[in-house]
N, CA, C and O atoms as a MOPAC input file, in Angstrom:
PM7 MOZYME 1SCF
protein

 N     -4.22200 1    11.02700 1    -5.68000 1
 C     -3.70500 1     9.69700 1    -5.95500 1
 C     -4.24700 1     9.27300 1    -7.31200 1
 O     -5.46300 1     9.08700 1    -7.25400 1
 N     -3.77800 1     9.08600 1    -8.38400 1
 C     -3.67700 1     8.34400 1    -9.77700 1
 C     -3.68800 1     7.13600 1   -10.06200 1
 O     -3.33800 1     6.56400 1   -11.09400 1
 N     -4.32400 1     6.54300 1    -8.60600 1
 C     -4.37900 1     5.30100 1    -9.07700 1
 C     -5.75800 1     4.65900 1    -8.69400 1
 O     -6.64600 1     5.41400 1    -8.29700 1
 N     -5.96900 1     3.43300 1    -8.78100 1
 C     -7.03400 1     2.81900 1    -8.84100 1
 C     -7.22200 1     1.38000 1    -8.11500 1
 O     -6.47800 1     0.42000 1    -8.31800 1
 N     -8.31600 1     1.38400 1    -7.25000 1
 C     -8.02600 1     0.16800 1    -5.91500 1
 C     -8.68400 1    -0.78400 1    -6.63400 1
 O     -9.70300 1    -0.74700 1    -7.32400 1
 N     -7.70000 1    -1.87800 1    -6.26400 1
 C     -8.68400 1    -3.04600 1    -7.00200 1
 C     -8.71000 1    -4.32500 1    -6.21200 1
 O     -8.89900 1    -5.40400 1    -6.77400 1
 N     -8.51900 1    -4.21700 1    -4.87900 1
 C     -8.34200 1    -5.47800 1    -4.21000 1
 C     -8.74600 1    -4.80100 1    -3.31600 1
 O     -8.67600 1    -3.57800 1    -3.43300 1
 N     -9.51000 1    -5.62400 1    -1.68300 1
 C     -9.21200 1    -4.98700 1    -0.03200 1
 C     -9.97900 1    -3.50000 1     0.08500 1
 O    -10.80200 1    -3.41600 1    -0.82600 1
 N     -9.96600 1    -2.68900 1     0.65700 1
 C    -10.44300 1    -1.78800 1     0.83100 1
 C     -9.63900 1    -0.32500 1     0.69800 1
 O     -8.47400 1    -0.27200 1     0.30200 1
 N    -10.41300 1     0.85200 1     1.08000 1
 C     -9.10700 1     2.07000 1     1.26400 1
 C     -9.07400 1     1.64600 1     2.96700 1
 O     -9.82200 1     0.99300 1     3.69400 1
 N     -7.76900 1     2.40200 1     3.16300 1
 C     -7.41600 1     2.54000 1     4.48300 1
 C     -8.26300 1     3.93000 1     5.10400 1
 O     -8.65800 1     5.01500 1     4.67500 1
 N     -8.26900 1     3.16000 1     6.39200 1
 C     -8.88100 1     4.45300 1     7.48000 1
 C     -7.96800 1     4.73300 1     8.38300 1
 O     -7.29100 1     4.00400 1     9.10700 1
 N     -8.03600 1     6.04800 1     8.23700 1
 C     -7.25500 1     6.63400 1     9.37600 1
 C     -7.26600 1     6.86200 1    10.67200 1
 O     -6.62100 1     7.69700 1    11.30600 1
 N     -7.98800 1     6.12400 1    11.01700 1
 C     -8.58600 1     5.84700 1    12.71600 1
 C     -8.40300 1     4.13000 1    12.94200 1
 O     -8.81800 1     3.46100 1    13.88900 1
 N     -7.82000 1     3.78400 1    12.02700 1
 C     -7.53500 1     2.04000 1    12.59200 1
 C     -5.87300 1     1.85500 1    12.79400 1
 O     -4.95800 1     1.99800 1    11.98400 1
 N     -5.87000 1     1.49700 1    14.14500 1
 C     -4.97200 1     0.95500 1    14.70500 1
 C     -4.57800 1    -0.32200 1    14.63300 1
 O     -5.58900 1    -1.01600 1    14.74500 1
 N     -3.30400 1    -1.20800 1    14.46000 1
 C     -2.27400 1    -0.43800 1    13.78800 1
 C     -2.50400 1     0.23700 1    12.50000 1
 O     -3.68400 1     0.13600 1    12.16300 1
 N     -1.67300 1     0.98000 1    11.55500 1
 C     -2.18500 1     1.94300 1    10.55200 1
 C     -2.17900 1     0.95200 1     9.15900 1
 O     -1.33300 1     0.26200 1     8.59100 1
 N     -3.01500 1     1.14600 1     9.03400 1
 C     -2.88100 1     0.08600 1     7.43700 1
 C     -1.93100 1     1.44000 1     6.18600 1
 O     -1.36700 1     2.53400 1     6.21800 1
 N     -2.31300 1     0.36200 1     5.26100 1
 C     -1.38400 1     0.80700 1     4.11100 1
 C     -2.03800 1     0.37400 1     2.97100 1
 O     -2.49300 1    -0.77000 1     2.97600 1
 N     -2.21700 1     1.32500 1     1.64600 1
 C     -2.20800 1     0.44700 1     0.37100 1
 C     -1.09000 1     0.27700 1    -0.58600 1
 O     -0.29300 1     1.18900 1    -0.80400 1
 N     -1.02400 1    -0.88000 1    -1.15800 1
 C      0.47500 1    -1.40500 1    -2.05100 1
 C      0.09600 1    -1.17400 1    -3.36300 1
 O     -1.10900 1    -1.28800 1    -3.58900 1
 N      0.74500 1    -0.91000 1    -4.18500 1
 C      1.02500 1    -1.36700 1    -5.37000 1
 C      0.72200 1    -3.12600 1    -5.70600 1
 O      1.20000 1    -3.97200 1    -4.95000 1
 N      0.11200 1    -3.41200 1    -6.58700 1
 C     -0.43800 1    -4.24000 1    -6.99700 1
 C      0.30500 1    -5.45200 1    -8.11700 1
 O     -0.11900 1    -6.53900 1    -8.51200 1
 N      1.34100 1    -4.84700 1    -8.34500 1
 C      2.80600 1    -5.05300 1    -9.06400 1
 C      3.67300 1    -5.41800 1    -7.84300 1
 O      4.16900 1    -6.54000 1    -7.94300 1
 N      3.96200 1    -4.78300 1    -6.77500 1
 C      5.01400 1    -4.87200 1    -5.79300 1
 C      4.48300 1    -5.87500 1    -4.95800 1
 O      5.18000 1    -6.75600 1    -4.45500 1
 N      2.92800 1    -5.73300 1    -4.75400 1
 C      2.75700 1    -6.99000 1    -3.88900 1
 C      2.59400 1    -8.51800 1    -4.31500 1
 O      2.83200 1    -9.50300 1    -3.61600 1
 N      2.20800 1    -8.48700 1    -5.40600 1
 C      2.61400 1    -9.90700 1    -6.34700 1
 C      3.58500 1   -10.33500 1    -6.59300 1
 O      3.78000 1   -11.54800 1    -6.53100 1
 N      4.66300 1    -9.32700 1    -7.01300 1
 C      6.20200 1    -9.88300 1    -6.50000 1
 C      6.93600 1   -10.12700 1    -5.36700 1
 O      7.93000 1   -10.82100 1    -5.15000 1
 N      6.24300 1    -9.41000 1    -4.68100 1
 C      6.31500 1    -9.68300 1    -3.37800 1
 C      6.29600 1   -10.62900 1    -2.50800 1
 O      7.04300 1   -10.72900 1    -1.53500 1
 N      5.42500 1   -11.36500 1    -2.83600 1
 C      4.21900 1   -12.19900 1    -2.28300 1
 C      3.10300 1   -11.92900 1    -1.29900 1
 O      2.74000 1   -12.73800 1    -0.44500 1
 N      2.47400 1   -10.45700 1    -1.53100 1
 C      2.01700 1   -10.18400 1    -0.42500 1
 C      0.24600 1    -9.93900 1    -0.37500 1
 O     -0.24800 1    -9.99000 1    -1.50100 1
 N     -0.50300 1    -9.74900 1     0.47200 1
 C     -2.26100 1    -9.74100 1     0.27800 1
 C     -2.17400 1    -8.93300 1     1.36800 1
 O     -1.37400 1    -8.67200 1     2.26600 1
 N     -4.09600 1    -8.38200 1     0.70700 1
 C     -4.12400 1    -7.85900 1     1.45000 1
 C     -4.59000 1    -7.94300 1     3.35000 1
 O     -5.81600 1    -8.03500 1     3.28200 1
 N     -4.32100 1    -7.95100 1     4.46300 1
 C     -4.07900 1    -8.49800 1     5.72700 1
 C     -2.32900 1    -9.09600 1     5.95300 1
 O     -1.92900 1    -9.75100 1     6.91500 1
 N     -1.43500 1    -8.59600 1     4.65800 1
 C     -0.58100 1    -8.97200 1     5.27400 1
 C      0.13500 1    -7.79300 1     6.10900 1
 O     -0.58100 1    -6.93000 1     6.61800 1
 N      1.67000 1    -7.73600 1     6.27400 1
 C      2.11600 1    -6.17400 1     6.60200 1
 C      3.46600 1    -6.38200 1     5.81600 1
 O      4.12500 1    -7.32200 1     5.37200 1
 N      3.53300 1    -4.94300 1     5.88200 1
 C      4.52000 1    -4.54000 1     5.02900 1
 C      5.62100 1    -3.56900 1     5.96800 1
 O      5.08100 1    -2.52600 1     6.33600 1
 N      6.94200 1    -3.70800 1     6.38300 1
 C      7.64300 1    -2.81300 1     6.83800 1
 C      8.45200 1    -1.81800 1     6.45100 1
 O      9.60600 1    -2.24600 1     6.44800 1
 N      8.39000 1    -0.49900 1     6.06600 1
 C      8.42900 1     0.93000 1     6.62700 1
 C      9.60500 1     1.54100 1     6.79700 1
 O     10.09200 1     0.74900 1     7.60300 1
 N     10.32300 1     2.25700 1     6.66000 1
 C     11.30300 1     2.42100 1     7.74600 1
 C     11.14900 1     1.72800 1     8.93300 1
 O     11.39200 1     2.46400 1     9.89000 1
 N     10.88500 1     0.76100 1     9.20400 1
 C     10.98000 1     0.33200 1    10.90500 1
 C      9.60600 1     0.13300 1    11.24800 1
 O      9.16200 1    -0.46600 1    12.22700 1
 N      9.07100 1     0.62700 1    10.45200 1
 C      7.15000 1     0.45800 1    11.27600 1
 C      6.55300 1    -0.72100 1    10.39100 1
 O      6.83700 1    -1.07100 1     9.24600 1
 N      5.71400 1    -1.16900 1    11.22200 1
 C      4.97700 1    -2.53500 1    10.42200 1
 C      3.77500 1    -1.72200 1    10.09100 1
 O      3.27000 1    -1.03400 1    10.97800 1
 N      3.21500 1    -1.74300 1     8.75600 1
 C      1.69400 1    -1.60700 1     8.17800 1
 C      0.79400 1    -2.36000 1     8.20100 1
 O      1.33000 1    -3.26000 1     7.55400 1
 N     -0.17600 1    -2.73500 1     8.43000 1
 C     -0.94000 1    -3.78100 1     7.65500 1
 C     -1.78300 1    -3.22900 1     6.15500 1
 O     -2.24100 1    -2.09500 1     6.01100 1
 N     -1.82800 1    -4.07600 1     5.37400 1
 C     -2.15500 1    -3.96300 1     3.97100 1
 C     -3.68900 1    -4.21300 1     4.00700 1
 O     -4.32000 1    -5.25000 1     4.20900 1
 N     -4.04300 1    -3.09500 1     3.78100 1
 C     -5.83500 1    -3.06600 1     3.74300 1
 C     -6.37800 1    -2.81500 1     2.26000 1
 O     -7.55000 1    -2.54000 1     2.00200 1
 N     -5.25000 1    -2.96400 1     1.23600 1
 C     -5.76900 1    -2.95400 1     0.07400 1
 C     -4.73500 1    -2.88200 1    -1.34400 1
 O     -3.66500 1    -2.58900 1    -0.80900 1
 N     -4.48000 1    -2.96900 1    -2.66600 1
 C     -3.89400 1    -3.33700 1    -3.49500 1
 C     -4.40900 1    -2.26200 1    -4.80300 1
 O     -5.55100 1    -2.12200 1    -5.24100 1
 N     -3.16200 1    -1.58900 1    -5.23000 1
 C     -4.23000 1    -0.25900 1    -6.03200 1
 C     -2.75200 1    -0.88100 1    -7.68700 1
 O     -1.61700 1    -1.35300 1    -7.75600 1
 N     -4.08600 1    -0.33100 1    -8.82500 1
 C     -3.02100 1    -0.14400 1    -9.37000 1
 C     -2.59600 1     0.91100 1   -10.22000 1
 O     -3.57200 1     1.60600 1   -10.50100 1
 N     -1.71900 1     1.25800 1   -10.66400 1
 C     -0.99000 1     2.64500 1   -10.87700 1
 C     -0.32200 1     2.82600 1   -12.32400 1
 O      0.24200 1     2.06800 1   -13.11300 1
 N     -0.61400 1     4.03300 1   -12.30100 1
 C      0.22000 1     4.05000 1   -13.68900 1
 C      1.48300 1     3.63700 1   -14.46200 1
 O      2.34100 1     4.51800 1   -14.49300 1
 N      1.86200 1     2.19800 1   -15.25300 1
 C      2.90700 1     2.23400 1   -15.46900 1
 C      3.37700 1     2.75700 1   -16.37000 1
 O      2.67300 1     3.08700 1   -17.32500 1
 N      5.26700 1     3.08700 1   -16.32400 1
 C      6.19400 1     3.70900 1   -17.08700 1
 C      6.81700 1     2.75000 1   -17.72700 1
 O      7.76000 1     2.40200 1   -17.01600 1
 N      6.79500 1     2.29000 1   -18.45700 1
 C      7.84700 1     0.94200 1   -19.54200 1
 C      7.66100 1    -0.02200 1   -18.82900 1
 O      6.57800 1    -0.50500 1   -18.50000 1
 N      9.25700 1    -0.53600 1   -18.40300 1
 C      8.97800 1    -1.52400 1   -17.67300 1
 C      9.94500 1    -1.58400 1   -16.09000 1
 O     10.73800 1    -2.43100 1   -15.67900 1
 N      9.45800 1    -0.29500 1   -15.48400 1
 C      9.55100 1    -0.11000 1   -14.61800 1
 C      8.75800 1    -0.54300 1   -13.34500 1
 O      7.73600 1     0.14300 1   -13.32900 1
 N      8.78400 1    -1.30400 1   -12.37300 1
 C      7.94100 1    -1.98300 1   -11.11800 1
 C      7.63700 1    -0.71700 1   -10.25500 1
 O      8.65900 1    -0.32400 1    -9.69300 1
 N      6.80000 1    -0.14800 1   -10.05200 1
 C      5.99500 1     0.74700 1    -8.94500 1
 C      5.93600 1    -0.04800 1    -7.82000 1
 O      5.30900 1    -1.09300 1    -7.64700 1
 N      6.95200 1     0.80700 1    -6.77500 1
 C      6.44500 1     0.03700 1    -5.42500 1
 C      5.70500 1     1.13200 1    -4.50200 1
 O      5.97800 1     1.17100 1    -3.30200 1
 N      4.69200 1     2.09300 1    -5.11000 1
 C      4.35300 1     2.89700 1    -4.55900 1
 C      3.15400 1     2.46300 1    -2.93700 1
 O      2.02300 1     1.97700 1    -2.95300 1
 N      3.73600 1     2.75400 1    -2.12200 1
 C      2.54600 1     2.63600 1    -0.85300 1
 C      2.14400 1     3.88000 1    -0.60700 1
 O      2.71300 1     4.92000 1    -0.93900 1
 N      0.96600 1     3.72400 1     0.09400 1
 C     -0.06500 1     4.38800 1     0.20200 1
 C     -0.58800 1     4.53700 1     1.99100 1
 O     -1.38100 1     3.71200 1     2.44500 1
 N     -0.13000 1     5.47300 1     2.71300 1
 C     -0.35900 1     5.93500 1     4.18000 1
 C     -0.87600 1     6.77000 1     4.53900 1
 O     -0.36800 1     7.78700 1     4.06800 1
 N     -1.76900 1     6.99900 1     5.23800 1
 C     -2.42600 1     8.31100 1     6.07700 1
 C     -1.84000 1     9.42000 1     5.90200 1
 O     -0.82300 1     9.15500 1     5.26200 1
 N     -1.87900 1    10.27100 1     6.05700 1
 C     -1.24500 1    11.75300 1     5.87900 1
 C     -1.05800 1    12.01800 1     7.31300 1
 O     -0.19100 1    12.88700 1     7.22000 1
 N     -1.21300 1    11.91400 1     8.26800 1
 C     -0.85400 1    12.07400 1     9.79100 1
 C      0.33900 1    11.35900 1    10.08300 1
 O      1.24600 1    11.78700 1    10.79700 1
 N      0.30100 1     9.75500 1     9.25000 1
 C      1.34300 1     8.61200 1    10.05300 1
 C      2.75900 1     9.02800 1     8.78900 1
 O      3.93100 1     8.88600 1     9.13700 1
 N      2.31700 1     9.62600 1     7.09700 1
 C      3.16200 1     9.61100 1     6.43900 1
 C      4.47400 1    11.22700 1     6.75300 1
 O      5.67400 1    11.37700 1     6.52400 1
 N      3.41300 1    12.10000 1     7.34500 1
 C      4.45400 1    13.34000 1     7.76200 1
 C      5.27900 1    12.92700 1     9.19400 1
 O      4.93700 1    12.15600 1    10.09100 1
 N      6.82100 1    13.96700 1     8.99900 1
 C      7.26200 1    13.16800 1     9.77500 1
 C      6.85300 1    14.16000 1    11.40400 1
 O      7.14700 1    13.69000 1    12.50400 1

């Protein structure tokens, strides 16, 4: 991961429901913090933290950030 946390914590992969980290760009436009949730294909996250990422021009990164257990399908 290439990016860099700057809000909230990393996520653990043993907390139920599964948290998530956002983009730090997407969740300000968003309107979102971290303890809020964010939905998924269909699954609710909760947001355990706010990273930010490399930008390209002026392109918005809505990159999230999930477990490797909950992100394979």
């Amino acid at each position: 991961m290439n990016s860099q946390l700057i809000n909230g914590k990393p996520f653990d992969p043993s907390i139920r429901p599964v948290e998530a980290l956002v983009d730090a760009d997407f969740a300000a436009k968003n309107k979102l913090k971290v303890g809020d949730h964010v939905e998924l294909q269909g699954q609710s996250y909760r947001i355990s933290g706010t990273v930010d990422t490399p930008k390209s021009g002026n392109i918005m990164r809505a990159d999230t950030y999930l477990p490797l257990a909950e992100a394979q399908p």
